[in-house]
C-alpha positions as CSV (number, residue, x, y, z in Angstrom):
1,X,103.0,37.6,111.2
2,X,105.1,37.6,107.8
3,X,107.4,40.2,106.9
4,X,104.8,41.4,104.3
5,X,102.1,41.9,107.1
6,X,104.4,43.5,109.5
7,X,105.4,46.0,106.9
8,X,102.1,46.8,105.9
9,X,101.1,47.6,109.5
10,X,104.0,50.1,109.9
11,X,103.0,51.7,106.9
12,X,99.0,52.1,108.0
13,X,100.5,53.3,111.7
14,X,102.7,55.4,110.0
15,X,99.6,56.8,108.0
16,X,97.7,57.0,111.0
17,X,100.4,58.8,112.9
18,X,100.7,61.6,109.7
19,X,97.0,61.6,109.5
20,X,97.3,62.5,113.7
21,X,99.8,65.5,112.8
22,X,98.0,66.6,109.6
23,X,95.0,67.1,112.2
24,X,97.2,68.9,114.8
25,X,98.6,71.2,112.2
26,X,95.1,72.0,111.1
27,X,94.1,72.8,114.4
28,X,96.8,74.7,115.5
29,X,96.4,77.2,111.9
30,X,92.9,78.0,112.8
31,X,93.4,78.7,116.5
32,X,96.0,81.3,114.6
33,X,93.8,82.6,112.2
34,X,91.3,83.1,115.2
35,X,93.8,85.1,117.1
36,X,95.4,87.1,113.9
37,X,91.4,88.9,112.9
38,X,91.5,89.6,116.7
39,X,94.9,91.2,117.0
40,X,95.2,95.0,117.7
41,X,97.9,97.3,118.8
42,X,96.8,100.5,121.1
43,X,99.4,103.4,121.6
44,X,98.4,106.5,124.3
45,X,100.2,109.4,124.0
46,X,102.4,111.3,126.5
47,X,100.1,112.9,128.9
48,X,96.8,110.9,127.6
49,X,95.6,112.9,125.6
50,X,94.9,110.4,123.0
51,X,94.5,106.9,122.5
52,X,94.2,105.0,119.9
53,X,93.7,101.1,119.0
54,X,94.8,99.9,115.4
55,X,94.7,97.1,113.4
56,X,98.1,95.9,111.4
57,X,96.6,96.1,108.5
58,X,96.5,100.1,109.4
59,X,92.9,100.6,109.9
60,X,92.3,102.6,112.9
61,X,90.0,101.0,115.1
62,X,89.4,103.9,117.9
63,X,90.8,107.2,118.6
64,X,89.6,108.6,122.2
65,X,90.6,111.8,123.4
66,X,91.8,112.3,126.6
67,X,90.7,115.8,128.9
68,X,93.3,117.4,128.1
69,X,92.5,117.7,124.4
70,X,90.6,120.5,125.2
71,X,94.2,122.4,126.1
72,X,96.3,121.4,123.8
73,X,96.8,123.3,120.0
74,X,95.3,122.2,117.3
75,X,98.6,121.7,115.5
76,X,100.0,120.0,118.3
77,X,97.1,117.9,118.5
78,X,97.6,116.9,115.1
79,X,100.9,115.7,115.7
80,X,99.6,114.0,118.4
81,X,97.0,111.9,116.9
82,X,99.7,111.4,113.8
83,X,102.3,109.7,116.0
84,X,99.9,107.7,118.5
85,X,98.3,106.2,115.2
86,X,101.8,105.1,114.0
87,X,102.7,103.3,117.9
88,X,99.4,101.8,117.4
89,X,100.2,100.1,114.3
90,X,103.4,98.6,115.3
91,X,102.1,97.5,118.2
92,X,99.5,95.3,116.3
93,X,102.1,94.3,114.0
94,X,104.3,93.0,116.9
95,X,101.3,91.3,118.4
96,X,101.0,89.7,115.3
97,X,104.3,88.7,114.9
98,X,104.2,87.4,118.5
99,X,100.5,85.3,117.2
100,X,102.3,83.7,114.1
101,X,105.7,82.7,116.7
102,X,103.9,81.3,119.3
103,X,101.7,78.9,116.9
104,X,104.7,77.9,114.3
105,X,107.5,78.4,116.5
106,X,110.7,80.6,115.9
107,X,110.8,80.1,112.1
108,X,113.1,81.7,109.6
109,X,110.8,82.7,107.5
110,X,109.3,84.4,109.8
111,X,112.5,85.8,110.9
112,X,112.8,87.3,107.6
113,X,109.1,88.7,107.0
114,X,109.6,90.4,110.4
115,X,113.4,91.7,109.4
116,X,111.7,92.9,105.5
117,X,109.1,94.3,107.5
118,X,112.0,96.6,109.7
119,X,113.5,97.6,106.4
120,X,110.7,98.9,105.2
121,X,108.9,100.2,108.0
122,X,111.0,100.3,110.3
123,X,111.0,98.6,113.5
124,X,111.8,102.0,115.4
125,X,109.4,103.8,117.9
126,X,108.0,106.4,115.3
127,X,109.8,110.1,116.2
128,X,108.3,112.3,118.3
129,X,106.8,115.3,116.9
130,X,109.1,118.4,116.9
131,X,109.4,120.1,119.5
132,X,106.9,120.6,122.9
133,X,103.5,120.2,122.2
134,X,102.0,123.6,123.7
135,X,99.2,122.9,126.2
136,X,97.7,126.1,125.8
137,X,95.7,127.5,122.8
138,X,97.7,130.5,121.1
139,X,96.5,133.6,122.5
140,X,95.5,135.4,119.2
141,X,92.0,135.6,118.9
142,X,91.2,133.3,115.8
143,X,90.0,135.5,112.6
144,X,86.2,136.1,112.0
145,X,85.9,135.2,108.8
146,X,82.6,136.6,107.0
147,X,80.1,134.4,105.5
148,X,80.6,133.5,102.0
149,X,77.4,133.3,100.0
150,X,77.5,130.8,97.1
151,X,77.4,132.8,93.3
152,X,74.5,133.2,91.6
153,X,74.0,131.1,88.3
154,X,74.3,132.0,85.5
155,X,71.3,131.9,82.7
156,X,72.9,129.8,79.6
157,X,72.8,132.0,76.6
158,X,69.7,131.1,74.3
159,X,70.8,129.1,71.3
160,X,69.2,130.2,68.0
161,X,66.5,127.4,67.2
162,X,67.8,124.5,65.5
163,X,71.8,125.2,66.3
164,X,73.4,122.4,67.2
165,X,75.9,122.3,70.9
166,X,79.3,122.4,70.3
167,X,80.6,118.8,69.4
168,X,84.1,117.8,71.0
169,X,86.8,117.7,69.3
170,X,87.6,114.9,67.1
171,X,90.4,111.9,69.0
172,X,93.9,112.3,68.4
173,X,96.9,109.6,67.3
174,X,97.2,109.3,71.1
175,X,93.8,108.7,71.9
176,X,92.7,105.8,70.5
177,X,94.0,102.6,72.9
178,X,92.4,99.9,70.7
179,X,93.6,96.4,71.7
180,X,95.6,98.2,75.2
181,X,93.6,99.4,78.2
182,X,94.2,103.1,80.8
183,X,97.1,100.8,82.3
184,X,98.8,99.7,79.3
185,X,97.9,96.3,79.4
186,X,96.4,93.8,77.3
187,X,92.3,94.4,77.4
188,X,90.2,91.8,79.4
């Protein structure tokens, strides 16, 4: 085989060979992709009392309340909910993390989305709400508060025939935007 053959058949192996990782590489992203729309995060909070499963995009999936909802203060309660959403959240965002390193390795990129992502979010536990959450409903009966009925309308005063309804007032320096839009930016 001459030296122009042999080099000619490195270079379609060494196509092949790309062409082989190219298709590897494709593979492996949508086995990732697959796995990213899938991943959630799900936090329960001290005494189960909720549970919740989020998304890292922030949308809440599920909350499910526990038994003991039914014992613990609405304000409390509130807290509750509040902090088991945000657990839920960075759970799913570290099992998405975890999704991205285990199909393109330990990168540096990602090493800096996920360090961005601390400083902005923070990569803390979210605090606990202040102070014990009280198990019991206050004992102060709540107030009865009487029924409110809606007001009666009011009959529009009769126009003399032919008037003409109040026009609005004519635009201002300020209110005419010509060539900008709401934003301030150039119209479409």
């Amino acid at each position: 085989m001459t030296d122009w053959a042999e080099h000619l058949t490195a270079r379609i192996e060494a196509i092949d060979l790309a062409a082989r990782g190219t298709q590897a590489r494709a593979e492996n992203y949508r086995r990732m992709t697959e796995e990213l729309a899938e991943v959630t995060g799900t936090a329960t909070s001290d005494g189960g009392v909720v549970t919740v499963v989020a998304e890292p995009g922030g949308a809440v999936r599920s909350v499910v309340f526990g038994a003991a909802v039914a014992t613990t203060a609405p304000a409390a309660l509130s807290a509750l909910v509040t902090h088991t959403i945000a657990r839920a959240r960075a759970d799913a965002h570290r099992a998405q993390a975890e999704v991205v390193r285990r199909s393109l390795g330990d990168t540096g990129l990602l090493d800096r989305v996920l360090a961005e992502d601390a400083a902005l979010f923070g990569d803390l536990p979210p605090r606990a709400p202040s102070g014990p959450a009280p198990l019991a409903p206050p004992t102060a009966p709540a107030p009865v508060l009487a029924p409110v009925s809606a007001p009666t309308p009011q009959p529009h005063a009769p126009q003399p025939p032919g008037a003409q309804p109040p026009r609005r007032p004519a635009p201002g320096p300020d209110d005419d935007l010509g060539e900008r839009s709401v934003l301030g930016e150039a119209s479409w």
